[in-house]
Every structure is written in structure tokens, then in C-alpha cells.
N, C-alpha and C positions, 0 to 999 in steps of 0.2 A: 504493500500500500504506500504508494507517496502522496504527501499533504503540502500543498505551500501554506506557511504560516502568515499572516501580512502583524506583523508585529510593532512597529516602526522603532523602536529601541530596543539593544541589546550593548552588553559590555563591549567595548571598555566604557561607556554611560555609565555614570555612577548613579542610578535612578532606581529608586522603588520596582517601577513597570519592568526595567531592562532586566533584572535580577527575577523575578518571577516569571517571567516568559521564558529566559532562558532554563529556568529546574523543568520547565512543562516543558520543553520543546527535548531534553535530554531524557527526561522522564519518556515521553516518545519513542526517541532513539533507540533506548533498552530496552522498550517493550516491539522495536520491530521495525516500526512506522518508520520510515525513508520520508524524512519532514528536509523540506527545505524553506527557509525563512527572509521575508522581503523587510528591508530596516533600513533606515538612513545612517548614512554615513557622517559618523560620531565627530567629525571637523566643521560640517553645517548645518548642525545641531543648534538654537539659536538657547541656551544656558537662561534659567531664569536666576541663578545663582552661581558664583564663584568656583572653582575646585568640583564639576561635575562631570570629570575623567578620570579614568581609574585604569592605567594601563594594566596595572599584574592583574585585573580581574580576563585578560586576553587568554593565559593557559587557562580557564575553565571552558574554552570552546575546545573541541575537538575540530584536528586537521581538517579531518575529511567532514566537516560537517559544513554545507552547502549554502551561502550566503548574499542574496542580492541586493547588494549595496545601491545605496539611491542619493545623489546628491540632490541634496533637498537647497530651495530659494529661501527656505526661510531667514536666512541669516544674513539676506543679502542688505547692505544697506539701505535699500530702496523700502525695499517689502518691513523692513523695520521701522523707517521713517513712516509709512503710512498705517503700519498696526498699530503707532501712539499717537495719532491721529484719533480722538472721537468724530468729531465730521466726518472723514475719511470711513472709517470701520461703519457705522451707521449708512454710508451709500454705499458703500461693498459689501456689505454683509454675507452676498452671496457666494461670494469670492473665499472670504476668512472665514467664514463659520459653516461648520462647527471649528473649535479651533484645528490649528494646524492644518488646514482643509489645502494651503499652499502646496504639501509637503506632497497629495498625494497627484501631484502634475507631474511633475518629475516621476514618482512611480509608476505614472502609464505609460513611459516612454520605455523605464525598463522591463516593465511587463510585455511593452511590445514587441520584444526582443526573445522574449523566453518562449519555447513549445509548452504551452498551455495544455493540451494535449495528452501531457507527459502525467497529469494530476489526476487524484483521486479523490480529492475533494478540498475545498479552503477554509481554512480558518481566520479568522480576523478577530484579534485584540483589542481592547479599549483599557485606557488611553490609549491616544486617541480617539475619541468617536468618530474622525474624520477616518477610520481606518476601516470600518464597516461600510462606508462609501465604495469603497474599493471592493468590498465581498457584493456588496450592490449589483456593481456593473460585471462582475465577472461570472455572479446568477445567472443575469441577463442574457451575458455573450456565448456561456460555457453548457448553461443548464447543468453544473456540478454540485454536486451536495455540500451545502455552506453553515460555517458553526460559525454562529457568531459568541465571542465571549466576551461580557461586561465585568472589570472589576469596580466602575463606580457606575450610578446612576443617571442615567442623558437629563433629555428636557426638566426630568423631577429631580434634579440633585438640590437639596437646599441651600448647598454652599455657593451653589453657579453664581457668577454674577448676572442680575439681568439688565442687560442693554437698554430692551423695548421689548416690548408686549410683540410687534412684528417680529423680533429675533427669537423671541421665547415660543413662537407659533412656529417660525421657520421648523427649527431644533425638532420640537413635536412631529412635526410632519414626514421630519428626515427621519426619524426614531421610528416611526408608524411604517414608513415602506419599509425600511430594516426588518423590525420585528415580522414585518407580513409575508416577506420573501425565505427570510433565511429558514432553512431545512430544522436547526435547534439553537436555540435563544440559553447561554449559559450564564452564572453569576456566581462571582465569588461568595455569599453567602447565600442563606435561605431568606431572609431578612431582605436582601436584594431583588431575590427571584418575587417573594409578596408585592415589595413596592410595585415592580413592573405588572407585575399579574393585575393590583389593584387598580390601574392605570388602563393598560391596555389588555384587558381580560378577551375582547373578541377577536383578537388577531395572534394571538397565544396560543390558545387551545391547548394542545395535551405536551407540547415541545420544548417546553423549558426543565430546566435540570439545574445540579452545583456543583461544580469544582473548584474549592477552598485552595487556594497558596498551598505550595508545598515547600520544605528544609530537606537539603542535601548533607546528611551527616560528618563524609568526609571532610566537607570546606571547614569545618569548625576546626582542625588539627594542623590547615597548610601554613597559616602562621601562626609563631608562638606569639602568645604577651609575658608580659612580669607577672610572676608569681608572686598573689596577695602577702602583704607583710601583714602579721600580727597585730592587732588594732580594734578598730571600732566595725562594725558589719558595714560591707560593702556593697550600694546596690548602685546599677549601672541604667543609665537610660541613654538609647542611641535614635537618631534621628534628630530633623530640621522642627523647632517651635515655627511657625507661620501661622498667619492670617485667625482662624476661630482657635486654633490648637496652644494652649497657654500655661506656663507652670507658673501662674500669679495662684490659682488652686489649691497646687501643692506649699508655694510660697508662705500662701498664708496660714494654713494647715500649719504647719512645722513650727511657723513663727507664733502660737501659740503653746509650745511647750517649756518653753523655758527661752536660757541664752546660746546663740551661735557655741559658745566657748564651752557650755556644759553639754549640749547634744553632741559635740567631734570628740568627745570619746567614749563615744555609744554609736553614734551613725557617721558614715559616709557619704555623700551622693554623687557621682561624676557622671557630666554629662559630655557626650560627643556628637557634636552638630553645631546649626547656628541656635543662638540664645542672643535674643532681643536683647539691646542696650535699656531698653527699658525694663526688662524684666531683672536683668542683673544689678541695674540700681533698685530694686525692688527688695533682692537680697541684700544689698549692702543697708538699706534703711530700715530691713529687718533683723541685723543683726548677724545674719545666715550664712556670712560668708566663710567661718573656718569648718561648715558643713556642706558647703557645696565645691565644686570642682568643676571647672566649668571651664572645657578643652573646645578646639576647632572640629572641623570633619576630618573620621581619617578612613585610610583605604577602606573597603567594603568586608577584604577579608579577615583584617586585622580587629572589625566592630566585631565578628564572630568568633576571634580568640578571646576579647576582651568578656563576652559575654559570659564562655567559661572560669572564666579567672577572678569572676565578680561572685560575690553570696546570695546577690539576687537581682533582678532585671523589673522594669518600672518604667508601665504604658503611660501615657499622660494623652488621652485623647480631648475631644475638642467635645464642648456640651451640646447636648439636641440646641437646632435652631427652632426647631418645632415641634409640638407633640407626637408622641410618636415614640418608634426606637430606631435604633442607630444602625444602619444597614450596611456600614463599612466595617471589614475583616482587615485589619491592619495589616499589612507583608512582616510589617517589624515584630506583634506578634508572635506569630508562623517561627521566625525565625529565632524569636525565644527559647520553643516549644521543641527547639535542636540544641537547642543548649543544654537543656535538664538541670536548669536551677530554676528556685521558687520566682514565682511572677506577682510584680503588685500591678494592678489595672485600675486606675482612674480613669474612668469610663463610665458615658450613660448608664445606668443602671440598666436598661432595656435596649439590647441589642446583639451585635453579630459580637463585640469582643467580648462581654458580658456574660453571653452563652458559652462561648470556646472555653473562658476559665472556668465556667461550671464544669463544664464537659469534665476539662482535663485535671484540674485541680488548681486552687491558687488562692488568691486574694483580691478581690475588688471591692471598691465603691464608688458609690457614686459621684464625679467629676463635680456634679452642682450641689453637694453636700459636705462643707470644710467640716462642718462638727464628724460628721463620718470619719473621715480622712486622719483630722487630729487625733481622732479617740484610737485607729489602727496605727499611728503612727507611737502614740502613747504605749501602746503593745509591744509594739516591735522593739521599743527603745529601751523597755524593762525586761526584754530578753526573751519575747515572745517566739521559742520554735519555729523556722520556716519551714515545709517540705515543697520537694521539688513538684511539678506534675508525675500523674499518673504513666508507665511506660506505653501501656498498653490502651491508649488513649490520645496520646501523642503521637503514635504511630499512622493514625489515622492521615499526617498529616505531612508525613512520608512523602518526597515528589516522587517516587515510584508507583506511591498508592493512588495518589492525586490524578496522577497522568495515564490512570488506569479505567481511572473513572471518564477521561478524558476520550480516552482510545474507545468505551465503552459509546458514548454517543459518537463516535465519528461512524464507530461501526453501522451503530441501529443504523446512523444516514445516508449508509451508503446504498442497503438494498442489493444488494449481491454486486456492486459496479466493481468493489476491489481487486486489482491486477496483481 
């Protein structure tokens, strides 16, 4: 069976998407599947942040594994000049949105190049939603059996920004052909799969399904960290604070226990990512700062040593913007849950991360409750036991297991066509 992937990022991208596509698309390869994968190429990649290359993440590709690189316009100085244009974006709309919708002009021209022929069926990833465009027309052109898979939510995401009501219709509209055409409609959580179904229930029907992130065990051993010294417990949080996602939560939480100077020889906190100027003076006028640690971004596979090398790992998600539950399955997570140390999750109380640390075992509360948060923190600092997750439950979440569930709907889709 070969699959073309239409993915649009992969390592050396140091990005959430690029790291997840690629355990699925390996996860693939071991169970069989002759996947080849269409992505832009990682120099016109237009960075919404600093340091988002990660060369040594390159030996996690295998040789021979088959790559259709796409010089993408996005990072052309022109096409940037007119995306920080609102005038501009507002009369093009049709052009840039959904986002990165530039990116997939440049992949028709290599797709026009490639024996189409050669396939067994497509897959198309989100992010970008602009990348189901592309599963669109090769429906159309190929009549091949198409998975489309969402790890966030299109026109219903509540974090989206809205433009205009025109824009917020366009998006629906685009989502509506998507969902109507493709063969099976997949999402990283069940929480996901709801939303949509709640949404667009008559163009659904019986085709949607989930496959959850999956962790690759061996990455966690290819590089070392420092072995924890002796001291106060150690708990690690990795990833970018942005936009709703905020340790003012946690900040304040802690800053109710006492002083900075008496909690650092009982806790630790080190974080790896960016950390808001504002939020770090947040900790200095709380006191917090000979309990926090508070480092830059570093390689992808060295956040995976570091996770083993910490006493425990600490979600800090973003609070509902709406009633409701929280339909995102974090990657970061997933990739905890390969560590095998204890997990704290701040996080909606109702949702996709809230469920998994039930699943597996852990600690949460809820993000929009300090008094919660203080009182487990008050626990942990009197010496409260942590245990890791469950094995036998964590497995679940295996990219072997994941990309099985994966191979499982390409199959149903295919209908005897596999070569």
C-alpha cells in the first residue's frame, strides 16, 4: 500500500505538528504502509518565533524514507508585506485563508510532477487546514480514498481569530466541502470528533474516528541531560507560554504558600520555552524567583532527556474560552506519557487533557481554580508521594499503537483498491 501524506511540516521544524506527523508517518512505515510525505521546505518556512530549527532532529528521518519538498512563497517578502496588511488580508481573503493557503500553490506544481497514479490513497494533516484543500482537489482529480486528519478545530476553534463574519463563513464553507468529500474525517481526540459531529452532524454520518498523538520510546535515551542533584523535587515544564496559555495560574497559586526563599528547598520549577517578560516580572513581584528557572528553547530531543531527568512534568494549558470542554490533546502531553514520571495538568477541568490523566494516572486541576492548584501545591511541598502513570495505559499511546489505529481507517477506505 502507498499513501502520500500532504503534511506540510516535518523536522528539522522545531514545531509541535512537525514532531507528530513524523511518529505517525514512521508508525506507518513499520507497520508496512510505503507513505510518502509532501512538506515544505524548512528555509521558506515563514517562523512565527525565533530558534524554530532543529537540525539533529534530521537523523530521526530514515534514508530511504521519501520526501516532497515544496518551496513555499510564504516567506517571500512581498507575501509578508501584504499578510500584515489588514486592508490587504480583508480583500484577499480568498487568497490567504485559510491560513497558509499560499503555501499550497507551490505544492501543485510539485504535485504536478509526481505519478499520482503511483497512490493508494491521501492523507492530509491539519495544521494547516489549508492542507485538506489539497486532499480536496486530488478527491476530485484522482477519485482516491482520502483521510482527512484534524489535530485542532477549523471554523469552530474558539481560539481562531475572527477577521469578519465573511471570513468566519468563508472557513465554514471550506470545512463543509472537506468534511462532505473526504472518505474519513479523523481527530486527535474524542472531544474533537463531538465538537465537529455537533457542528456538522449531516455531512458526517458514520466516518469519523480518533487517533490520539503518539511517543516514540527510543528518542527519550538519544541524548543525555545532567543527572538531578540532590535537593528540592524537581518538576519540568516544556513548551512556548503564548497568547490564552499562561503560568500567571500557576504564579499565583504558589505565591500563596509562603516565600520564594522557603519553597526552593522543597520545590523546583524549570521551565524550557519562551516565558513572557510579563509573566517573569510576575514572578519577581511574587517573590518566586529562587523557585522558578526559567531557560530558553532547546533542541526537541534534549526536552525528552530532560523530561526523564526531572521528578515530574507540569501541563499549564490555556482556560475554556467558552462553556464547554477543552477539545485539545496537547503533543507535549503524549510526550510526557514516554517519559514515565508523575504528570501535574492544569487544565480545564473538562476535556481531552483532563480525560488522558484520568485514563493514565496523574494529577490535575483545574487551570481556572488557584484555590485548587494552591491546596495540591501545598501537598506536594509537604512531601506528598508522586507516582508515575499507569504502564499499561500509557501504552495506549505508543506511535506504533496510534498509527495502527491509523492504518486501520486507511484500510476500511480503501475497499479492496490496495496494491
Amino acid at each position: 500500500m502507498r499513501v502520500l501524506a500532504v503534511v506540510y511540516c516535518l523536522p528539522p521544524l522545531l514545531v509541535p505538528a512537525a514532531m507528530c506527523y513524523l511518529k505517525l508517518l514512521l508508525g506507518l512505515r513499520e507497520r508496512g504502509v510505503d507513505v510518502e510525505a509532501l512538506a515544505i521546505r524548512p528555509e521558506t518556512f515563514a517562523a512565527p518565533l525565533e530558534g524554530l530549527q532543529d537540525p539533529s532532529l534530521e537523523q530521526l528521518i530514515p534514508e530511504d524514507f521519501v520526501i516532497h519538498w515544496v518551496r513555499s512563497p510564504e516567506n517571500h517578502p512581498l507575501i509578508r508585506l501584504l499578510k500584515r496588511s489588514d486592508h490587504v488580508h480583508r480583500a484577499l481573503y480568498r487568497v490567504f485563508e485559510p491560513r497558509k493557503r499560499e503555501w499550497i500553490i507551490a505544492a501543485r506544481r510539485v504535485l504536478r510532477r509526481l505519478d499520482l497514479s503511483r497512490y493508494d490513497a491521501i492523507l492530509t494533516c491539519s495544521q494547516p487546514h489549508a492542507n485538506h484543500l489539497l486532499g480536496l482537489e486530488l478527491k476530485s482529480e484522482l477519485g482516491l480514498p482520502w483521510i482527512a486528519y484534524f489535530s485542532d478545530p477549523w471554523s469552530r476553534n474558539p481560539y481562531a481569530p475572527r477577521v469578519s463574519r465573511r471570513v468566519t463563513g468563508y472557513h465554514r464553507m471550506l470545512e463543509s466541502q472537506v468534511l462532505a468529500r473526504a472518505d474519513r474525517v479523523l481527530f486527535t481526540s474524542p472531544e474533537m470528533e463531538r465538537l465537529a459531529r455537533d457542528g456538522f452532524e449531516d455531512l458526517l454520518g458514520e466516518k469519523t474516528g480518533v487517533v490520539p498523538h503518539g511517543y516514540v520510546p527510543s528518542w527519550y535515551n538519544i541524548v543525555r541531560a545532567a543527572p538531578p542533584e540532590p535537593g528540592p523535587l524537581r518538576l519540568l515544564h516544556t513548551g512556548h507560554f503564548y497568547g490564552p496559555r499562561s503560568p500567571a495560574p500557576l504564579i499565583d497559586a504558589l505565591g500563596q504558600l509562603g516565600s520564594g526563599a522557603d519553597l526552593a528547598s522543597r520545590l523546583s520549577l524549570s521551565f524550557y520555552g519562551s516565558f513572557p517578560e510579563a509573566e517573569q516580572e510576575r514572578v519577581r513581584q511574587t517573590g518566586l524567583e529562587p523557585v522558578f528557572r526559567i531557560h530558553g528553547t532547546v533542541p526537541y530531543l534534549e526536552s525528552l532527556a530532560l523530561m526523564r531527568e526531572h521528578d515530574g512534568l507540569l501541563l499549564v494549558d490555556a482556560p475554556l474560552k467558552d462553556e464547554g470542554e477543552s477539545v485539545f490533546l496537547p503533543s507535549k502531553l503524549v510526550d510526557y506519557l514516554g517519559a514515565e514520571k508523575p504528570v501535574i495538568a492544569l487544565t480545564p477541568r473538562d476535556g481531552a487533557a483532563a480525560r488522558v490523566i484520568d485514563e493514565v494516572g496523574g494529577y490535575r486541576r483545574d487551570i481556572s481554580d488557584r484555590a485548587a492548584i494552591t491546596d495540591l501545591f501545598r501537598e506536594i511541598v509537604a512531601g506528598r508521594p508522586l507516582e508515575p502513570p499507569r504502564p499499561e495505559r500509557t501504552a495506549l499511546y505508543l506511535y506504533s499503537a496510534t498509527a495502527g489505529r491509523m492504518l486501520d481507517y486507511i484500510e476500511a477506505s480503501l475497499g479492496g483498491r490496495a496494491t
